[in-house]
Backbone as JSON, one array per atom type, in Angstrom:
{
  "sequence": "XXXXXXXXXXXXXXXXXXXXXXXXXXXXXXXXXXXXXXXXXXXXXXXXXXXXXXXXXXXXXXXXXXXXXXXXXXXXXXXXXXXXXXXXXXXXXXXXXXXXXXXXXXXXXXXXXXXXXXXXXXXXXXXXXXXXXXXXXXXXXXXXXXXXXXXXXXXXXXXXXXXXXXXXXXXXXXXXXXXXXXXXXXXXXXXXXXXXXXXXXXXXXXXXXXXXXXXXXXXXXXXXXXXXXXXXXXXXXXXXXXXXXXXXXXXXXXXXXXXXXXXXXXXXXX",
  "N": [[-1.92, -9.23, -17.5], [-0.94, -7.91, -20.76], [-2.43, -7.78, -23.9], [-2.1, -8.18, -27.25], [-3.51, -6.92, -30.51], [-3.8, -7.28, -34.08], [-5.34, -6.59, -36.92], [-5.91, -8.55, -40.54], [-3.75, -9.0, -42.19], [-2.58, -7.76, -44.77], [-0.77, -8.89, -47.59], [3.12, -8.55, -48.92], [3.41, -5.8, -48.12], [2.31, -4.79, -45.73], [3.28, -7.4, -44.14], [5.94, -6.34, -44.72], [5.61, -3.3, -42.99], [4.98, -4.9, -40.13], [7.59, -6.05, -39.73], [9.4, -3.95, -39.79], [8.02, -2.15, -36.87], [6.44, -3.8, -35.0], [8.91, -4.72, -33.42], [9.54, -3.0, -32.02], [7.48, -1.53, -30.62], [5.56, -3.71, -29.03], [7.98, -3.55, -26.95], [7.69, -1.16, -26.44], [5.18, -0.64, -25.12], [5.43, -2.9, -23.57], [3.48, -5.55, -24.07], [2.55, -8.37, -23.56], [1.65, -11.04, -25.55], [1.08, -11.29, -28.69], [-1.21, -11.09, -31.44], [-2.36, -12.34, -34.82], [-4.26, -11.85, -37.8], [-4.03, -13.65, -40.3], [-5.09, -14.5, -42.81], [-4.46, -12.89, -45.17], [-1.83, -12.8, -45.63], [-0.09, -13.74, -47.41], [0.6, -12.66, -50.95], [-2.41, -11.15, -50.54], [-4.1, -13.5, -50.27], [-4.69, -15.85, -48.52], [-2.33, -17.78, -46.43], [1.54, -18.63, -46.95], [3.45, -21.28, -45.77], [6.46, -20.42, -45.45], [5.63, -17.33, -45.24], [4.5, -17.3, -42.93], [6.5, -18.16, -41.45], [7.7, -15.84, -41.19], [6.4, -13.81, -40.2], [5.92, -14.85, -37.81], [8.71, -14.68, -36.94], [8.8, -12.31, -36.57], [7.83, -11.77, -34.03], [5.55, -11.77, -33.29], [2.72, -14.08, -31.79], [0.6, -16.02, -32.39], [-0.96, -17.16, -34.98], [-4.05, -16.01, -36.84], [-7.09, -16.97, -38.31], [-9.66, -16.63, -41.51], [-12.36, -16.68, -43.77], [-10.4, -16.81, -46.09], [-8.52, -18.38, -45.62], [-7.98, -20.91, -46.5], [-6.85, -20.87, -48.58], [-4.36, -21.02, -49.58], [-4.05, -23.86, -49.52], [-2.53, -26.43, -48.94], [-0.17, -25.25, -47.7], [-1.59, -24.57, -45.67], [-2.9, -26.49, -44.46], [-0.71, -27.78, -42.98], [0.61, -25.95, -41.77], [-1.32, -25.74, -39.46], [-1.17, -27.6, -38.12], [1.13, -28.05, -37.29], [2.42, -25.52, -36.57], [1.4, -22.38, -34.26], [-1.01, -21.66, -35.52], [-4.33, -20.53, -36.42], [-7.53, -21.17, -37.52], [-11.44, -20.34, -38.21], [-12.82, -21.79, -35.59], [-15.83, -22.66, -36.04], [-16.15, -23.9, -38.43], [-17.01, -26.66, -40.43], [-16.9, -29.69, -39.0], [-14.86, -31.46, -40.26], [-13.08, -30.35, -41.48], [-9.7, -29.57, -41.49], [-7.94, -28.83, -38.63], [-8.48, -26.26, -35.65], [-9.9, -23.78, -34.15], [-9.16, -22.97, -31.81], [-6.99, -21.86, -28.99], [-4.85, -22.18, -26.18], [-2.82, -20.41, -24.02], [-0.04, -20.07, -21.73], [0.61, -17.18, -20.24], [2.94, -15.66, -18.02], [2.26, -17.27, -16.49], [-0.58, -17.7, -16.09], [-3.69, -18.54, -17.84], [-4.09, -18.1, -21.19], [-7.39, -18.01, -23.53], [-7.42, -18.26, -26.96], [-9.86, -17.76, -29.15], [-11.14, -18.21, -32.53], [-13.26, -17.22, -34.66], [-15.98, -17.29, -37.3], [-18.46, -15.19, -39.36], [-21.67, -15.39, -41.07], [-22.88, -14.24, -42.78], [-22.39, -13.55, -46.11], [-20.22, -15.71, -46.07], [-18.53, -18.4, -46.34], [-19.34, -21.9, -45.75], [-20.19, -22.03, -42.78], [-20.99, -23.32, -38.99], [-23.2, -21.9, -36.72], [-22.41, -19.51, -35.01], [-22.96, -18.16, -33.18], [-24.23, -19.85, -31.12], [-22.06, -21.32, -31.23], [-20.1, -19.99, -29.9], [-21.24, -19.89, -26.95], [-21.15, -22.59, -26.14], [-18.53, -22.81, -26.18], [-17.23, -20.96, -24.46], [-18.79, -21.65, -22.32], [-17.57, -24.22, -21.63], [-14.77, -23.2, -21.51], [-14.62, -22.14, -18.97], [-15.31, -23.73, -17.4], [-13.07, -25.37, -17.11], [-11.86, -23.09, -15.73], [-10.83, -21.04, -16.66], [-9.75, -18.42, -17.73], [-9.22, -15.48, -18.81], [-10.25, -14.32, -21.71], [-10.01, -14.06, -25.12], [-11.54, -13.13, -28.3], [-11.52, -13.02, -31.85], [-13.31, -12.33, -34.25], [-14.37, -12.99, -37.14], [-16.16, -11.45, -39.82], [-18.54, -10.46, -41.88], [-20.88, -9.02, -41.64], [-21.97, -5.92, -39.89], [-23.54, -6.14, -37.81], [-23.63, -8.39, -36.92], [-21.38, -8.85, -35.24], [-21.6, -6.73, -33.56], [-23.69, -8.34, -32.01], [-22.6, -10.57, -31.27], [-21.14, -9.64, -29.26], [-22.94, -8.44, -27.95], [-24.11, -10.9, -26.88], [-22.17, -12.08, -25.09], [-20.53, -10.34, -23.84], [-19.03, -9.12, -20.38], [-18.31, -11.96, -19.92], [-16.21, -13.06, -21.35], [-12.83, -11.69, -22.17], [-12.34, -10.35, -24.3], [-13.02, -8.54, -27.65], [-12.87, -8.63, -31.32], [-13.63, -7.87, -34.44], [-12.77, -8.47, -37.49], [-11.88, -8.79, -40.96], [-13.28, -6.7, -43.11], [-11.18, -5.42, -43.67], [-11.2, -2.35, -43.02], [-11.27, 0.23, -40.4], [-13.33, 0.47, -37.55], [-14.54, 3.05, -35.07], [-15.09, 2.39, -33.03], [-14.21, 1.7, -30.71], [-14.74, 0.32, -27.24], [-15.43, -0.44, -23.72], [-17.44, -2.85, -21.91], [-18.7, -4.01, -18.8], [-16.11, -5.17, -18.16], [-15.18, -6.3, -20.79], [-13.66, -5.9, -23.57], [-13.93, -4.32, -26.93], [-14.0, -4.09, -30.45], [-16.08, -3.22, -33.71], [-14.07, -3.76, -36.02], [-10.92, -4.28, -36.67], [-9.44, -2.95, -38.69], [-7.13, -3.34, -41.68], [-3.5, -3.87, -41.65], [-1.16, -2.9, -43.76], [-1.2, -1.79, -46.97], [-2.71, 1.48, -47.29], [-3.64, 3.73, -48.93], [-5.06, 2.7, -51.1], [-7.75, -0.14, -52.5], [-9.21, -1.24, -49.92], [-6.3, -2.57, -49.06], [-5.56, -3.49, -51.26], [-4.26, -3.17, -55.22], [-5.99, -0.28, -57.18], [-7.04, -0.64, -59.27], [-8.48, -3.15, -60.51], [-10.6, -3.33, -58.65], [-12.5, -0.57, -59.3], [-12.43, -0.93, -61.77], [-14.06, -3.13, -61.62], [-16.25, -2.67, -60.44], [-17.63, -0.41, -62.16], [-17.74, -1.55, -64.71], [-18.91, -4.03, -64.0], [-17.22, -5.93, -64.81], [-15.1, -8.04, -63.62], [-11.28, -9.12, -62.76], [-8.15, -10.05, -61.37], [-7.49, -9.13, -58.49], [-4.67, -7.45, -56.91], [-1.57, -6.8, -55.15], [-0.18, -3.62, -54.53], [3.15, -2.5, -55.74], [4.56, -0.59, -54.75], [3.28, 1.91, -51.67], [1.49, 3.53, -49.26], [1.4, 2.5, -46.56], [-0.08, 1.04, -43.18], [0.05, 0.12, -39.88], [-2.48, -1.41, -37.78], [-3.34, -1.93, -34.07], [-4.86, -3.45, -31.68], [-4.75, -2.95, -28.41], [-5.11, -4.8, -25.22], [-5.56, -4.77, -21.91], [-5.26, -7.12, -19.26], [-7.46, -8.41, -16.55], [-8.05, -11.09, -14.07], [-9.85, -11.85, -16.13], [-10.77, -9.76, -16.81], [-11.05, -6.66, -19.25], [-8.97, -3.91, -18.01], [-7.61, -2.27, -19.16], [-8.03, -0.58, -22.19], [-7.2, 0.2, -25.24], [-6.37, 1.58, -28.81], [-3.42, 1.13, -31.33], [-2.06, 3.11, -33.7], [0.15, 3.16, -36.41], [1.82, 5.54, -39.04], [3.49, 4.42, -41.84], [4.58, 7.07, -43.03], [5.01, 8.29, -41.06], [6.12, 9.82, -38.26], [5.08, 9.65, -35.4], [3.23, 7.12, -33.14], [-0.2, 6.6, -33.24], [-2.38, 6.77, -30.35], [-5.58, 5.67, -29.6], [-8.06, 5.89, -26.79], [-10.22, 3.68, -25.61], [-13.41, 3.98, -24.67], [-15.05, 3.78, -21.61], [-18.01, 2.53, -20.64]],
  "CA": [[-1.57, -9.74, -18.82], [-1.74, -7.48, -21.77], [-2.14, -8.72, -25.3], [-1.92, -6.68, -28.72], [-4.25, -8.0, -31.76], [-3.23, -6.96, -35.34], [-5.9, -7.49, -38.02], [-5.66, -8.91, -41.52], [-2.35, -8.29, -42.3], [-2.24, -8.17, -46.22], [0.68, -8.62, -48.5], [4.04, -8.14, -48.72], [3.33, -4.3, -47.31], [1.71, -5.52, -44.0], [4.26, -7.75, -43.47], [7.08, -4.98, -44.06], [5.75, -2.64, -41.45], [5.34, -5.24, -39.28], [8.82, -6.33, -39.22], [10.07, -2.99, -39.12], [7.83, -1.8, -36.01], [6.46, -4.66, -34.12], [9.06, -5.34, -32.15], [9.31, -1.82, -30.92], [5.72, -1.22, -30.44], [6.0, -4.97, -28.52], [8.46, -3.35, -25.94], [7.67, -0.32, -25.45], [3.93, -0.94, -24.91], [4.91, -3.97, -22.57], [2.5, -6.23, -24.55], [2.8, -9.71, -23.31], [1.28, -11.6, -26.36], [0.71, -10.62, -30.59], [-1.95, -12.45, -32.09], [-2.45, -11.91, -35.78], [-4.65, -12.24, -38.39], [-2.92, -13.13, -41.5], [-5.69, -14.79, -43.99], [-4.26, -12.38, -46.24], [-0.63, -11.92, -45.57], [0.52, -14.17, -48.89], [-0.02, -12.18, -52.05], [-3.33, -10.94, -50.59], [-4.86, -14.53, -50.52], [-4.05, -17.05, -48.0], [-1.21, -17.81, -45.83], [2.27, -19.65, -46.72], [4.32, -21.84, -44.58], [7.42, -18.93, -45.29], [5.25, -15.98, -44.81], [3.54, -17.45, -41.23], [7.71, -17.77, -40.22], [8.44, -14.37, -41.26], [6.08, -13.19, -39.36], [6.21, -15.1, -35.89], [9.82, -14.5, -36.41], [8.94, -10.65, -35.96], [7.07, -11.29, -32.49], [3.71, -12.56, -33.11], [2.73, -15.33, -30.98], [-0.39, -17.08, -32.37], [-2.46, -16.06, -36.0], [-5.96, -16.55, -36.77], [-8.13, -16.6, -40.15], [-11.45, -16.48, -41.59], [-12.7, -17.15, -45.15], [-9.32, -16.64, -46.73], [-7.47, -19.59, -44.65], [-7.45, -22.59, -46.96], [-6.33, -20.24, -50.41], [-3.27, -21.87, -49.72], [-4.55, -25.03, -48.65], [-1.78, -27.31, -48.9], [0.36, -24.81, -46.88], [-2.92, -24.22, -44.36], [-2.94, -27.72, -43.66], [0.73, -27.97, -42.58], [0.47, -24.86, -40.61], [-2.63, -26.08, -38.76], [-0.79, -29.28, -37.78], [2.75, -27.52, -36.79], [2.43, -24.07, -35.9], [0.5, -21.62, -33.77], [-2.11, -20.93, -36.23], [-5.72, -20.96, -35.8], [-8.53, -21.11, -38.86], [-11.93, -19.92, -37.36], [-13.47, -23.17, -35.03], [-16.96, -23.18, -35.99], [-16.44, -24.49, -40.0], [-17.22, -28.32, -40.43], [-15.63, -30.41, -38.32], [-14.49, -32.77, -41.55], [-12.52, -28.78, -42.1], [-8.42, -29.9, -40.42], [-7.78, -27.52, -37.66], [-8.82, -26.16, -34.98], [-10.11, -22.08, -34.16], [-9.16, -22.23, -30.34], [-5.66, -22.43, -28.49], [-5.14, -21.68, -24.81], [-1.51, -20.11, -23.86], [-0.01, -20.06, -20.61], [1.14, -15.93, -20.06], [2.96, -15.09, -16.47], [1.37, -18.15, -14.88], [-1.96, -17.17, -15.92], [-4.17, -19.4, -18.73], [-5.01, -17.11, -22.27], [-7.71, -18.63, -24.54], [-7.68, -17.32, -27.92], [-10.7, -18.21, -30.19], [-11.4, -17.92, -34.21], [-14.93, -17.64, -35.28], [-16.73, -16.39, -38.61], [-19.88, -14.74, -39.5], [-22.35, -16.49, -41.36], [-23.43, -13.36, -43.84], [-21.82, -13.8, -47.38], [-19.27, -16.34, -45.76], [-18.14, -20.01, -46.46], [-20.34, -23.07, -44.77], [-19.88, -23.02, -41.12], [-21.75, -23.32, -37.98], [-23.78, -21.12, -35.96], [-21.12, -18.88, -34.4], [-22.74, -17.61, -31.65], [-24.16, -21.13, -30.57], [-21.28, -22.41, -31.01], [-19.31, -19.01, -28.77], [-21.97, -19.96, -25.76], [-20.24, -23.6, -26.1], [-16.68, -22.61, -26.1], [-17.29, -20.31, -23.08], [-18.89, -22.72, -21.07], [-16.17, -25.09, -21.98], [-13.42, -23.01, -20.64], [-15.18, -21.63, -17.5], [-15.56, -25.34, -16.45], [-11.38, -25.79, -16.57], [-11.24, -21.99, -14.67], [-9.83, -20.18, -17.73], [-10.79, -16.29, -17.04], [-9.02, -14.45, -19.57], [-10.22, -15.23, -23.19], [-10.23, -13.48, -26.67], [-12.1, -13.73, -29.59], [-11.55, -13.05, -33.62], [-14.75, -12.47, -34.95], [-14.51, -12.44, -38.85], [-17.46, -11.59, -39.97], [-18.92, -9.68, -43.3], [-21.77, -7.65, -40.82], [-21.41, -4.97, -38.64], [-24.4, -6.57, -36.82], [-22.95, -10.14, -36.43], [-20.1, -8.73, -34.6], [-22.55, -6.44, -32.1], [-24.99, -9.74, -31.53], [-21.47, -11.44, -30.57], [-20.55, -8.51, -28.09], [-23.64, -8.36, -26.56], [-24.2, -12.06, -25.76], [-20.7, -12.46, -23.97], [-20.34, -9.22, -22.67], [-19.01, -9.78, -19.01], [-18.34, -13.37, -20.07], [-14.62, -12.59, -22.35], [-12.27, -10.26, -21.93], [-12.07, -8.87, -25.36], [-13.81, -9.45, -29.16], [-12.12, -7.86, -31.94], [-13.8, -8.19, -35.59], [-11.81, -8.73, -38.77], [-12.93, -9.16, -42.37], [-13.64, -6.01, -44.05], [-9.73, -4.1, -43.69], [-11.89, -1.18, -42.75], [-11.3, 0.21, -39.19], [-13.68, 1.3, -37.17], [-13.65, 4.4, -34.28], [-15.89, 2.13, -31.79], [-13.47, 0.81, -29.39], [-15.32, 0.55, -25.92], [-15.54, -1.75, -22.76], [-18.44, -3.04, -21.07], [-18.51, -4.91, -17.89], [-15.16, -5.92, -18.67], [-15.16, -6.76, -22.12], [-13.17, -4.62, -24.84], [-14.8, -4.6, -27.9], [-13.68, -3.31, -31.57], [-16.19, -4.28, -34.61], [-13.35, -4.39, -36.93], [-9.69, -3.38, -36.4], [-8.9, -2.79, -39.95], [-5.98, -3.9, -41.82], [-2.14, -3.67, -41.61], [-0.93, -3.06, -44.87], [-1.16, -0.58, -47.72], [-3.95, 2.43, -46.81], [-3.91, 4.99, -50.09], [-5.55, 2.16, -52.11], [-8.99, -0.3, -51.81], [-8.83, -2.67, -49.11], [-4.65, -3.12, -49.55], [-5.69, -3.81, -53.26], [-4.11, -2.03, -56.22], [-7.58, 0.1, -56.81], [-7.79, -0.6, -61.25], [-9.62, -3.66, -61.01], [-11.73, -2.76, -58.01], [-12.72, 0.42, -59.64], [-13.17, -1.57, -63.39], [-15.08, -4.09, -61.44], [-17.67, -1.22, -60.08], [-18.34, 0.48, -63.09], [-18.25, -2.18, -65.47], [-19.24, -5.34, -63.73], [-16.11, -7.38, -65.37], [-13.65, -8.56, -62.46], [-10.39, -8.94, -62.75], [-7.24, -10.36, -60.28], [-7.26, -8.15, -57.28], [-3.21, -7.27, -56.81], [-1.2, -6.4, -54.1], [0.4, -2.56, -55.49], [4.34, -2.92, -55.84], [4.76, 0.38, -53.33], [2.44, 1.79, -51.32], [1.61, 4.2, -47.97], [0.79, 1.47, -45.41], [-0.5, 1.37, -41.55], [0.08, -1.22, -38.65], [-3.27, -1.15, -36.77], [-3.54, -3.17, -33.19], [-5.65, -3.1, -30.39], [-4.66, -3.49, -27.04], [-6.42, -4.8, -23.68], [-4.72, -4.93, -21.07], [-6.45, -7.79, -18.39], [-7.18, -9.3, -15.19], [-8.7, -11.85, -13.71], [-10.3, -12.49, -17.29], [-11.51, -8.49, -17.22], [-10.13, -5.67, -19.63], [-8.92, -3.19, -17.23], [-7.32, -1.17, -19.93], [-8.01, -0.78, -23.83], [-6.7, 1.11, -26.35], [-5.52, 0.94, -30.4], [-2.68, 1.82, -31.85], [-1.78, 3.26, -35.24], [1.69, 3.32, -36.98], [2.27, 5.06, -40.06], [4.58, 4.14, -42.72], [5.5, 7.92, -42.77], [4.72, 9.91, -39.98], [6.9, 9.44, -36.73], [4.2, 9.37, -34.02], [2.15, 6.35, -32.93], [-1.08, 7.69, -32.59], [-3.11, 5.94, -29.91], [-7.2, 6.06, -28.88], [-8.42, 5.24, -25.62], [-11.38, 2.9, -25.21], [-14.7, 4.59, -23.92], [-15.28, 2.47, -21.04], [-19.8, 2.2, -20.88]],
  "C": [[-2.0, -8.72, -19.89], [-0.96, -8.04, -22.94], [-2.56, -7.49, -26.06], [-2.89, -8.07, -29.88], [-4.06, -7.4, -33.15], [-4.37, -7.56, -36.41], [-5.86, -7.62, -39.54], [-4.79, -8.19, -42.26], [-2.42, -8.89, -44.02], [-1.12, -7.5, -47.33], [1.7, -8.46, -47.82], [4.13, -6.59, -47.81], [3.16, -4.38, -45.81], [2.66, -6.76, -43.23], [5.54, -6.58, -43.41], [6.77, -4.26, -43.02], [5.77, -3.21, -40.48], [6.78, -5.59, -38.73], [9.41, -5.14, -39.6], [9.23, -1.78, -37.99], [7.25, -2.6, -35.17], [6.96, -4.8, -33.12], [9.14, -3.94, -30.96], [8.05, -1.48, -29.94], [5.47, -2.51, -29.12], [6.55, -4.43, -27.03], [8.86, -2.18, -25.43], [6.3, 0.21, -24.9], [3.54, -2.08, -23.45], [3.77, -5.15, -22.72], [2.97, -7.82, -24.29], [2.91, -11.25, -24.61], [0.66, -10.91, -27.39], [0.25, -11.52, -30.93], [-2.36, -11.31, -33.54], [-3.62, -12.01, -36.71], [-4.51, -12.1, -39.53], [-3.17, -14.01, -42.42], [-5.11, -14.48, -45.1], [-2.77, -12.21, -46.55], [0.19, -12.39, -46.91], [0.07, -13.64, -49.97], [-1.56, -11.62, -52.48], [-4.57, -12.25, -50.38], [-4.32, -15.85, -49.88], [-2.81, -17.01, -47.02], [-0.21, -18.99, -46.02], [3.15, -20.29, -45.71], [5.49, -20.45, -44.48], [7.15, -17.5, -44.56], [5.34, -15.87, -43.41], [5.41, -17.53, -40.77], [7.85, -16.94, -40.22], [7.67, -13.92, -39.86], [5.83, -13.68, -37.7], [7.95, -14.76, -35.98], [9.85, -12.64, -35.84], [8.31, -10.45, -34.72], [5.86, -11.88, -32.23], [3.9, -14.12, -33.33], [2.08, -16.24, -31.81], [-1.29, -16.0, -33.64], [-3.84, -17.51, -36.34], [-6.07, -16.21, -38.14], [-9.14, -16.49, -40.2], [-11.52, -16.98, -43.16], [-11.75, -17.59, -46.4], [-8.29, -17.64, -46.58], [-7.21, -20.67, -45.57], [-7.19, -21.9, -48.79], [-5.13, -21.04, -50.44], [-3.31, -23.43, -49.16], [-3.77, -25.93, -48.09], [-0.72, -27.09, -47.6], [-0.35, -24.8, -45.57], [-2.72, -25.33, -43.48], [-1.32, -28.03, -42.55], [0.57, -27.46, -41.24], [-0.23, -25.42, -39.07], [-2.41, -27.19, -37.87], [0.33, -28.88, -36.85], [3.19, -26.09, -36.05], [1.57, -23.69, -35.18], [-0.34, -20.99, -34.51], [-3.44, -21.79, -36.05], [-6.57, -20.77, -37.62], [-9.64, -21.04, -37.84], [-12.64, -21.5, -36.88], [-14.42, -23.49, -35.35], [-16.91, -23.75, -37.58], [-16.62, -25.97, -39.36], [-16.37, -29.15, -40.03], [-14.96, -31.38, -38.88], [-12.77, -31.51, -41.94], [-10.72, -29.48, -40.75], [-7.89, -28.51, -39.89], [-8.41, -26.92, -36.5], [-8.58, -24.2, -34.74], [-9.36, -21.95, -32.6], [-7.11, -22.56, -29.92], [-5.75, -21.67, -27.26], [-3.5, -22.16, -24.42], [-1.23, -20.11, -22.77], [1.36, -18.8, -20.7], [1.39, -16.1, -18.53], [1.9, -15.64, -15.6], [0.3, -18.06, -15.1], [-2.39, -17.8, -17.59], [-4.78, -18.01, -19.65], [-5.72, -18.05, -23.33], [-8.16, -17.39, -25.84], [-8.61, -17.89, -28.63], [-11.23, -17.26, -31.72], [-12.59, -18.06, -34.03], [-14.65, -16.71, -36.21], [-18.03, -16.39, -38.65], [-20.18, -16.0, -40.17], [-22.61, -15.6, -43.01], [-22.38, -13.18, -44.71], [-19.99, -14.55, -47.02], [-19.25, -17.96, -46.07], [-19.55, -20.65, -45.94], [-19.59, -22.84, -43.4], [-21.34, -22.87, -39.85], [-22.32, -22.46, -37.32], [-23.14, -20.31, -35.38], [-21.46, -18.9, -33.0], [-23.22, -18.81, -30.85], [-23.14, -21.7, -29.93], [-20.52, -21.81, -30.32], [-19.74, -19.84, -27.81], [-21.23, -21.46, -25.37], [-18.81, -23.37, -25.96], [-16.63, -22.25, -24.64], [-17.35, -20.82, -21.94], [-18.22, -23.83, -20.92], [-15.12, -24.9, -21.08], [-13.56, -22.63, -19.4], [-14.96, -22.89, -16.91], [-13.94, -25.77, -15.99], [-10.87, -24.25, -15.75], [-10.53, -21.16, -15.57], [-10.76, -19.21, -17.86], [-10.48, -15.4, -18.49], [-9.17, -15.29, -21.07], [-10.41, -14.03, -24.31], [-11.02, -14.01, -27.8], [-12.05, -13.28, -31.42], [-12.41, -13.29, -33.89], [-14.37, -12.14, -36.5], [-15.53, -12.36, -39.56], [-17.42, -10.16, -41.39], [-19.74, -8.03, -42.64], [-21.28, -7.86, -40.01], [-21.95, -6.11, -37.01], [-24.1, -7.51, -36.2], [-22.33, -9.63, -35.23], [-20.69, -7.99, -33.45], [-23.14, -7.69, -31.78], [-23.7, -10.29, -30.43], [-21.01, -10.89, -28.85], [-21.6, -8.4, -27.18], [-23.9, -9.64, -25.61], [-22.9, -12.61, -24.92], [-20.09, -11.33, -23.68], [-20.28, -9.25, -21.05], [-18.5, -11.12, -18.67], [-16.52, -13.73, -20.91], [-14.21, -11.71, -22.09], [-12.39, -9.11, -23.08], [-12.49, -9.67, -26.49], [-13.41, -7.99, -29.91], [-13.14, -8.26, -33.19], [-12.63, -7.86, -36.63], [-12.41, -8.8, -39.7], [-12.78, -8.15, -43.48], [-12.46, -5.02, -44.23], [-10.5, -2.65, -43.42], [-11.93, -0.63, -41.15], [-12.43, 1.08, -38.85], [-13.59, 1.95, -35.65], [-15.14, 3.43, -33.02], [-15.43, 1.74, -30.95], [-14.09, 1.18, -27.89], [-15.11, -0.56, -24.78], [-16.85, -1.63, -22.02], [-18.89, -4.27, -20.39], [-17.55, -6.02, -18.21], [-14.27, -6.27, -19.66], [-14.52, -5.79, -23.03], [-13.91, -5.56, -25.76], [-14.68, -3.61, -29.02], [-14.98, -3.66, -33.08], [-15.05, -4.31, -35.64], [-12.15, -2.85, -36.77], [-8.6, -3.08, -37.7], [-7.58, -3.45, -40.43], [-4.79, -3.28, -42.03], [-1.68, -4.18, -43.26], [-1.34, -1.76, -45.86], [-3.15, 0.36, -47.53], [-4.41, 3.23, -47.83], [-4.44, 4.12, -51.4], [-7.39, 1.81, -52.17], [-8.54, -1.81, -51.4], [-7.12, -3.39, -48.81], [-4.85, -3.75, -50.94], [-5.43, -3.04, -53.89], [-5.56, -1.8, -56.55], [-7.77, 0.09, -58.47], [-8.51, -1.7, -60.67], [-10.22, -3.28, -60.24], [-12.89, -1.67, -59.07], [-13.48, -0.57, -61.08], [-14.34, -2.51, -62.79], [-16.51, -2.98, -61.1], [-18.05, -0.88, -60.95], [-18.44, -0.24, -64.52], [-19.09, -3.51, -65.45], [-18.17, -6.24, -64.21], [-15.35, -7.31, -63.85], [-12.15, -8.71, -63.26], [-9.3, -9.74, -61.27], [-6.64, -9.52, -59.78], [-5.26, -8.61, -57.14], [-2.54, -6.42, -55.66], [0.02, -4.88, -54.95], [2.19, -2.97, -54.76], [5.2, -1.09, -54.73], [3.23, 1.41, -52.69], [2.22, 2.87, -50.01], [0.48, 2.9, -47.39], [0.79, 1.77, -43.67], [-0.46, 0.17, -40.93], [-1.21, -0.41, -37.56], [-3.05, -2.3, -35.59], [-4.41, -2.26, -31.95], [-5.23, -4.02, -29.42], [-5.31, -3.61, -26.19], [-5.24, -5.37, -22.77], [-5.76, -5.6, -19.64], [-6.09, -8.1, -17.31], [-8.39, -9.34, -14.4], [-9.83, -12.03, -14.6], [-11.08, -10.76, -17.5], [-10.5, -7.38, -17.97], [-10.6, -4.9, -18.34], [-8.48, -1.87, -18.14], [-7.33, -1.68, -21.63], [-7.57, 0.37, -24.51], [-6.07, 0.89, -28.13], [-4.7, 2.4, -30.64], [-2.34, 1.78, -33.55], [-0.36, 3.55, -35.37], [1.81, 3.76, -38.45], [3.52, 5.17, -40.87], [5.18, 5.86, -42.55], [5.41, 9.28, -42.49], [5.09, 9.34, -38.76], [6.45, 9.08, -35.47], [3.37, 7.84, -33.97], [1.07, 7.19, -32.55], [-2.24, 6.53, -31.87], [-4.45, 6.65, -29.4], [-7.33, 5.19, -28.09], [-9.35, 4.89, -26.11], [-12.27, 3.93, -24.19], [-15.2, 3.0, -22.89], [-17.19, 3.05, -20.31], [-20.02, 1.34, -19.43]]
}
């Protein structure tokens, strides 16, 4: 089974490249399942019912969130009820929705799970408590191959996560900060990214037009962060390719807006 993970796909930009390379990338990669994370993919803030079709209509199976999930609330809720979308599992269970879903790939059971940090994030639960519970959850019904969406603020969160279910998941991706970083590794099994940056405009800050950022830094006033009206944007994803609930193969791929090559990095396998 291999699966592709795409993180925080923001704006209009991040949806354009996806629906014009997805589905390629999709089949000529051989990627079984596209899971998203697309907190941000509405105007930078949230996800609408329209957007979340656009984008399963371009390929992706099943998206995930984190802090950003109920901006559109009204839409969130819908979603959460009707579609393949996830919000992360450990918020308050009063919170409508659910972080986990468990797919059935080529005969073979995939659980995908949402979590969020704890460090400068919403109210929720203990994460990694509440991981060690999930885990032993699905082990008990025989479900081998599992994923996880870590959204988290720290680096550290997202190591703590990797080391206590290392051997135990196939693969833990972080999300959160649109910032990629160059750690992709496997150990005893496990792929492991802390954060697979975001899909969507790259020559700015964060896929944010960069005036208020910038005014906010040097004056302290804020301002309404904006999604820029063109843009040089990147489709990041990380692949694992599994079995019998172990990455056997990892790797991420980059796409950009306008340079012809995919450029892919292997996984250091530890």
């Amino acid at each position: 089974m291999k699966i592709g993970f795409i993180g925080d796909i923001v704006g209009r930009p991040g949806r354009k490249i996806i629906k014009q390379y997805l589905e390629n990338i999709k089949k000529e990669y051989e990627i079984d399942v596209i899971i998203a994370n697309a907190e941000n993919a509405s105007h930078g803030f949230g996800l609408t019912i329209k957007n979340c079709q656009e984008l399963l209509n371009c390929g992706i199976d099943i998206i995930t969130g984190g802090n950003h999930s109920f901006d559109k609330k009204k839409d969130m809720i819908t979603l959460l009820e009707t579609s393949n979308v996830l919000r992360p599992d450990n918020y308050p269970k009063t919170v409508p929705g659910s972080g986990i879903k468990v797919l059935n790939i080529k005969n073979e059971k995939l659980a995908v799970i949402n979590l969020m940090g704890q460090f400068s994030m919403p109210t929720v639960e203990n994460p990694f408590n509440w991981a060690i519970k999930l885990i032993q959850e699905l082990k008990e019904q025989n479900i081998k191959n599992i994923f996880i969406d870590f959204h988290g603020e720290a680096t550290s969160e997202k190591r703590i996560i990797f080391m206590m279910l290392k051997g135990l998941v196939s693969g833990i991706c972080g999300t959160h900060t649109h910032v990629s970083t160059d750690d992709l590794q496997v150990i005893e099994g496990t792929a492991y990214l802390t954060d697979i940056g975001l899909t969507g405009c790259r020559d700015n800050v964060i896929g944010m037009d960069s005036k208020i950022p910038i005014e906010k830094a040097t004056t302290g006033l804020g301002g309404h962060f904006s999604i820029p009206n063109s843009c040089k944007s990147i489709l990041q994803m990380m692949v694992i390719d599994m079995e019998d609930g172990k990455a056997v193969d990892c790797y991420k791929l980059k796409k950009y807006c306008d340079k012809p090559d995919i450029i892919k990095t292997e996984a250091i396998f530890d």
